[in-house]
Each structure stands twice: as structure tokens, then as C-alpha cells.
C-alpha positions in Angstrom: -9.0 61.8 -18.6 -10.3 65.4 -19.3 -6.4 66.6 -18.6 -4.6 64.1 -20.8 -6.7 65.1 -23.6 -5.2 68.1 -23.9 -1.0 67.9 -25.2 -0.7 71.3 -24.9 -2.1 71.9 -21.0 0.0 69.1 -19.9 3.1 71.1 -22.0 2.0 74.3 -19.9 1.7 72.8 -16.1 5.1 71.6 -16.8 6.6 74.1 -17.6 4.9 76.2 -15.5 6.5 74.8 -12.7 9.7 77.2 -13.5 7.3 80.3 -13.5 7.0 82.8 -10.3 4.3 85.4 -10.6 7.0 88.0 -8.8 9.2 87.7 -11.9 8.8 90.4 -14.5 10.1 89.8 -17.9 13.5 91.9 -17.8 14.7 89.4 -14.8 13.8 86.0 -16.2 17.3 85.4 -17.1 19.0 85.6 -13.5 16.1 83.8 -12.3 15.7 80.7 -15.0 19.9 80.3 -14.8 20.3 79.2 -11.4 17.5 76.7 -11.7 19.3 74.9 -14.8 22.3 74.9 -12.8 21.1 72.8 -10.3 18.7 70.6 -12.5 21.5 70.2 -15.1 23.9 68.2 -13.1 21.3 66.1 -11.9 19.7 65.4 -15.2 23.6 64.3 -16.3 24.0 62.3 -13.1 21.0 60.4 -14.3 19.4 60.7 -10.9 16.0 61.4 -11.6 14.4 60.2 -8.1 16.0 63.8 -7.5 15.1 65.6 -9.9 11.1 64.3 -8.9 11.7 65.3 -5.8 12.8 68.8 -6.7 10.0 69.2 -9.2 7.4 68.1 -7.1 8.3 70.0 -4.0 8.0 73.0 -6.3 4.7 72.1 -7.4 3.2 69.8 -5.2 -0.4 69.8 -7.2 1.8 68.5 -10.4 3.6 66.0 -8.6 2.2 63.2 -10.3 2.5 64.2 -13.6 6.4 65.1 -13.5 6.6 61.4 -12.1 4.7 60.2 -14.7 6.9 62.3 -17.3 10.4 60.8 -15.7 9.1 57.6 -16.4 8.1 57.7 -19.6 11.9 59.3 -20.1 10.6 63.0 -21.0 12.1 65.7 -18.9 14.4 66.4 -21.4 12.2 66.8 -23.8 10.3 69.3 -21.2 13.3 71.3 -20.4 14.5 71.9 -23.8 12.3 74.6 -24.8 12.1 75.9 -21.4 15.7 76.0 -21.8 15.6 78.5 -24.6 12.4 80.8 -22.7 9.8 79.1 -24.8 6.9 78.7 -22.1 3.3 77.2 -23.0 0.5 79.6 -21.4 -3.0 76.9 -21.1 -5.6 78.2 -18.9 -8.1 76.0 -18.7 -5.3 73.8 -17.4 -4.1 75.7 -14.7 -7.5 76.4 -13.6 -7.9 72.5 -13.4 -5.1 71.8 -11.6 -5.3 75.2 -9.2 -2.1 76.0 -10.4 -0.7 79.4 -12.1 1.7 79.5 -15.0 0.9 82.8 -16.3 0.8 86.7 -14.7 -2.5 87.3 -16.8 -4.5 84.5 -14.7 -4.1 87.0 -12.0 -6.5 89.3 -10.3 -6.0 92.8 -10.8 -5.6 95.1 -8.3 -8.9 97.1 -7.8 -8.9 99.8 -8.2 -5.7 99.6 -10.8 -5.4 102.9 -11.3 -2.9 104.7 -8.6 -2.9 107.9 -6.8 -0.9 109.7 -9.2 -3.0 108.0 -12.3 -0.5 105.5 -13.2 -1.6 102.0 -13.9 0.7 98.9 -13.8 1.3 97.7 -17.0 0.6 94.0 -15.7 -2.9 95.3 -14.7 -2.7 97.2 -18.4 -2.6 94.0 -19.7 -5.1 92.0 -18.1 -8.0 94.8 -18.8 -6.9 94.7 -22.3 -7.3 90.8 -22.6 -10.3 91.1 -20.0 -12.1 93.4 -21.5 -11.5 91.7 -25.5 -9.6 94.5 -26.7 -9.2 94.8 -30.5 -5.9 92.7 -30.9 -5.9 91.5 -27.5 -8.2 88.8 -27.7 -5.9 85.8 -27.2 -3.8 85.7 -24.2 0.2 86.8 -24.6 1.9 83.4 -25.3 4.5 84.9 -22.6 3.3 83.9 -19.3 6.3 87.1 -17.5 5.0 89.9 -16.6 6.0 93.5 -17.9 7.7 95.8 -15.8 6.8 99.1 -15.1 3.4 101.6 -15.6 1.4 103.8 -17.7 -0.3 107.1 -17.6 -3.9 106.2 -18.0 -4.2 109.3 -19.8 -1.6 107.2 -22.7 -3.6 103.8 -22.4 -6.4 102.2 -24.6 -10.1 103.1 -24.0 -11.0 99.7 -22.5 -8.3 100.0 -19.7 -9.1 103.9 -18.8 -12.8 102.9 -18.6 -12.4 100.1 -16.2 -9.6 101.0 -14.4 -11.3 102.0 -11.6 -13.8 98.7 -11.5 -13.2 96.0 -8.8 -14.0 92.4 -9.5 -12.8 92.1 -12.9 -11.3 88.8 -13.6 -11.0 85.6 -15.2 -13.5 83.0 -13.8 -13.8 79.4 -14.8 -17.2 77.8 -15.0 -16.7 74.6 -17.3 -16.8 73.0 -20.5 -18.7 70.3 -22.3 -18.0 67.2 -23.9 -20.1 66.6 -27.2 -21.1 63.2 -27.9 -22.0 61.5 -31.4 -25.2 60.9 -30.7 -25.7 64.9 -30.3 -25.5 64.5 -26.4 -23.1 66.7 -23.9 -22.6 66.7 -20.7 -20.2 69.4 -18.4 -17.2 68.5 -16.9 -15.6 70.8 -14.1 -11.8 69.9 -14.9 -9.2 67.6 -13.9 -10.0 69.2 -10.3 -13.2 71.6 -9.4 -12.0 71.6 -5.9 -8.9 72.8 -6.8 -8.6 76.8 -5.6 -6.0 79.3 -7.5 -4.1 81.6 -4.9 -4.8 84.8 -6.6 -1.6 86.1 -5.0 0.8 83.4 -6.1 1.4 80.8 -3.9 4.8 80.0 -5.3 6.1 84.1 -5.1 9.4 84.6 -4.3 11.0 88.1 -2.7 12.7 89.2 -5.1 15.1 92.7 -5.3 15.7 93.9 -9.0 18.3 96.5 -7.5 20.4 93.4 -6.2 20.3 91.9 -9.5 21.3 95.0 -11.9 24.3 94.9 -9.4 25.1 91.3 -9.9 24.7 90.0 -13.2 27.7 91.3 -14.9 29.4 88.6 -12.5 27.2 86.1 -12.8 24.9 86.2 -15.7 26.2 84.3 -18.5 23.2 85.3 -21.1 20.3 87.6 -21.4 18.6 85.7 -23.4 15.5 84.8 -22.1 14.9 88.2 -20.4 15.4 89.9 -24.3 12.9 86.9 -25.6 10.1 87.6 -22.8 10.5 91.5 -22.9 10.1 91.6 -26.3 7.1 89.2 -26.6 4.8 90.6 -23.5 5.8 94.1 -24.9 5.2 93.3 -28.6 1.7 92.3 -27.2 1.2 94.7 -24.9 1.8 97.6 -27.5 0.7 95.1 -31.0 -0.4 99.0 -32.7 2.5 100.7 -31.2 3.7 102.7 -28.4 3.4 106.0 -27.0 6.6 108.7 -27.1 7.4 107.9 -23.4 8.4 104.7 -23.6 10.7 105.1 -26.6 13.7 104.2 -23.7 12.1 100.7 -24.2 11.5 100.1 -27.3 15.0 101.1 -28.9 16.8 99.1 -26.4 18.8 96.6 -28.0 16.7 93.7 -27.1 13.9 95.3 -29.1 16.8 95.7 -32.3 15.8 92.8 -34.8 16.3 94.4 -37.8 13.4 96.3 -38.3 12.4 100.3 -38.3 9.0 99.4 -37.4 9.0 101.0 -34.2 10.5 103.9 -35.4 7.8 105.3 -37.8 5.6 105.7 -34.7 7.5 107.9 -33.4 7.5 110.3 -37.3 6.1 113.6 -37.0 3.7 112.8 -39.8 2.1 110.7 -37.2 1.3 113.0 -34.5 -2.0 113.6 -32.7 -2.6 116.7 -35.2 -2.1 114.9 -38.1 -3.7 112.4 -37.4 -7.2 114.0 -36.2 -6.5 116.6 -39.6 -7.1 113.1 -41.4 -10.0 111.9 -39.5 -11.8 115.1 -40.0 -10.8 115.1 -43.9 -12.0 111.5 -43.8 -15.5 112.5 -42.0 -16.2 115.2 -44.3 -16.0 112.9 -47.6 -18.2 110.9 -45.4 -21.0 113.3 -45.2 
């Protein structure tokens, strides 16, 4: 009852089902096109005893709902979006289920700062949304993670101060039905039992070298790697991004028309100028 209530959670687990924690954004392409050719055939063949099969060995905790949504004649209705790299991130629903359909329900790795003072930018982004930094308050709608690290000495306050922390992470304690009558009561979830593997129970090995080296055979589009880099990396840097990863953000998947990015990088915005104004700013102040 507490699970069907929510559309979009059930949206999420399903889809989640495609998602593998050892996937960073950049690869989602060669990883999502070899599913579809499978499933695809299948889903045309009409033979969706193995198409349950497939979806539930993949998942076994969400077996019964992909049943459930074969029956009622809605996989393809599933798929689409997933088709075109739109993924639903829900988690309270994950945490019900004990399933993970999104890199920021992760643990991070404490400490997350490195030997040479380089965090992962996956850890970046879970300290940012951990700690409620200002424009990282909601999760990022992409459930990929990005690629890569950071100088802490270039990242936001909130990550440089807890970098070095262990134990930080998400943990669910319940929520609460409100009655008419002004009454509530808890409920735990669809199942409180249910225990998240923190490391991804559902990773797969996975060498980025080997793809760079196959897709120009293989890959027919990019298209959902250029959708999920952009979107974890328009989150990840919503107020802009420092000079060293200008590589990235003039890429061509990062190319939609606008010079945005671009006037970040304008001398009139440099660290001079921009503690010249500051100072201006505190002296009309006083």
C-alpha cells in the first residue's frame, strides 16, 4: 500500500533496474545499447514470460512489480523514456525496496579526500547534497555518476570541510501517515527489513579503456552518455566551473547554443576582481 501510493517511486525502481552503480555518466551509452538490443527483439516477439524473467533476474527484489507491470501491458510504456536516458531518481523508494537506482544513495568513501588532495567528484557530489549545499538541496535527477576528481583546494566550502569526516550518509528512518481526524502513525516502507548494499550489489567490471577503443565499431549513438554528462555536470557545477575543467565543459556534448559557460571563464571574473568588488562592496557597508 505505502509503495503504490507513490507513481513516481514505482517509475524509479523500474527503471532502476537498467542502472549499475559502476557506470559513470560518459559510458551510459555503450552500456544502455546492448541491453535494448536484447530486450527489443523480445518485446517484438511478444514474449514477455522472457522479458519477466530477464527483468527479474536482474532485480530480484522488484520481481513482482515488473510481473505485475507486464500484465497490465506497461513495459513499453517503461522503456520508452528509459529508451531516450530519462531515468526517475526516488529515494525513499529505493530505500523501501533495498534496492539502488542512483550513485548519490551511496556511501562515500571516508575519508574522500586522497593522498594527493583530490576528491572524486562522485564523493563531491554527495557532500554537496549531504551537507544541503546552497543549490544542491534536491538530489540530481540523473542517477550516473560523474567521472573524474577535483582538487579540494577548487571545491565548495561544505565538501573541503567534511572531506575528511567518516560516516556521512544518507539514512532512512521513516515517514508518517496523517489521518483526518489529526492522528498519524509511522510506517517503515514497503520493506524495513530490506538492507541497501552500499557497494552495489548489481556492479559490473567495467574497463572504460576497452570501450574508447570500441565504440566507433559498435556504438550507434552517444546520446544518452551527452544527456547524463551534461545533467550530473550541470548539477554538479549549477554556479559554474573552475578553469581546469574547461576540457569538459566545451566539449561538444556541453554545446547547446549557449555562451554561458564561457563568461566564467572572462578575465573580468577572476579571483582579483572579484575580491576588489567584495572589498568595494564591504566598505559601502561600513
Amino acid at each position: 500500500m505505502t509503495l503504490s501510493c507513490n507513481i513516481r517511486g514505482l517509475r524509479a525502481l523500474l527503471s532502476g533496474s537498467f542502472f549499475d552503480p559502476a557506470i559513470s555518466c560518459n559510458l551510459v551509452s555503450p552500456w544502455m545499447q546492448p541491453i535494448f538490443e536484447i530486450i527489443d527483439p523480445i518485446i517484438a516477439r511478444e514474449e514477455l514470460t522472457s522479458l519477466a524473467i530477464i527483468m527479474s533476474k536482474r532485480e530480484p527484489a522488484l520481481a513482482a512489480l515488473w510481473v505485475g507491470a507486464i500484465i497490465l501491458g506497461m513495459e513499453k510504456n517503461i522503456l520508452r523514456p528509459v529508451r531516450n536516458g530519462l531515468f526517475a531518481v526516488e529515494l525513499h523508494a529505493a530505500v523501501w525496496t533495498g534496492t539502488i537506482h542512483s550513485f548519490i544513495n551511496l556511501s562515500p568513501n571516508a575519508p574522500c579526500v586522497t593522498g594527493n588532495k583530490e576528491i572524486s567528484r562522485p564523493d563531491e557530489c554527495r557532500l554537496l547534497y549531504l551537507t544541503g549545499s546552497e543549490s544542491h538541496q534536491r538530489a540530481p535527477v540523473c542517477p550516473w555518476q560523474p567521472f573524474g576528481t577535483t582538487p579540494l583546494g577548487l571545491a565548495d566550502i561544505e565538501v573541503r570541510q567534511h572531506a575528511t569526516c567518516k560516516g556521512h550518509c544518507l539514512q532512512y528512518v521513516s515517514w508518517r501517515w496523517d489521518t483526518e481526524n489529526g492522528l498519524s502513525c509511522e510506517d517503515r516502507g514497503f520493506d524495513e527489513t530490506a538492507v541497501v548494499d552500499q557497494c552495489g550489489a548489481t556492479s559490473t567490471e567495467f574497463d572504460a579503456a576497452s570501450v574508447t577503443t570500441q565504440t566507433e565499431g559498435f556504438l550507434q549513438s552517444e546520446l544518452l552518455s551527452e544527456t547524463a554528462t551534461r545533467s550530473i555536470f550541470g548539477w554538479l557545477r549549477v554556479d559554474g566551473y573552475p578553469p581546469i575543467e574547461k576540457e569538459i565543459f566545451t566539449h561538444d556534448w556541453f554545446d547547446v547554443g549557449s555562451s554561458s559557460e564561457e563568461s566564467v571563464l572572462n578575465d573580468d571574473d577572476s579571483p582579483a576582481t572579484e575580491q576588489s568588488l567584495i572589498k568595494e562592496w564591504l566598505d559601502r557597508v561600513e
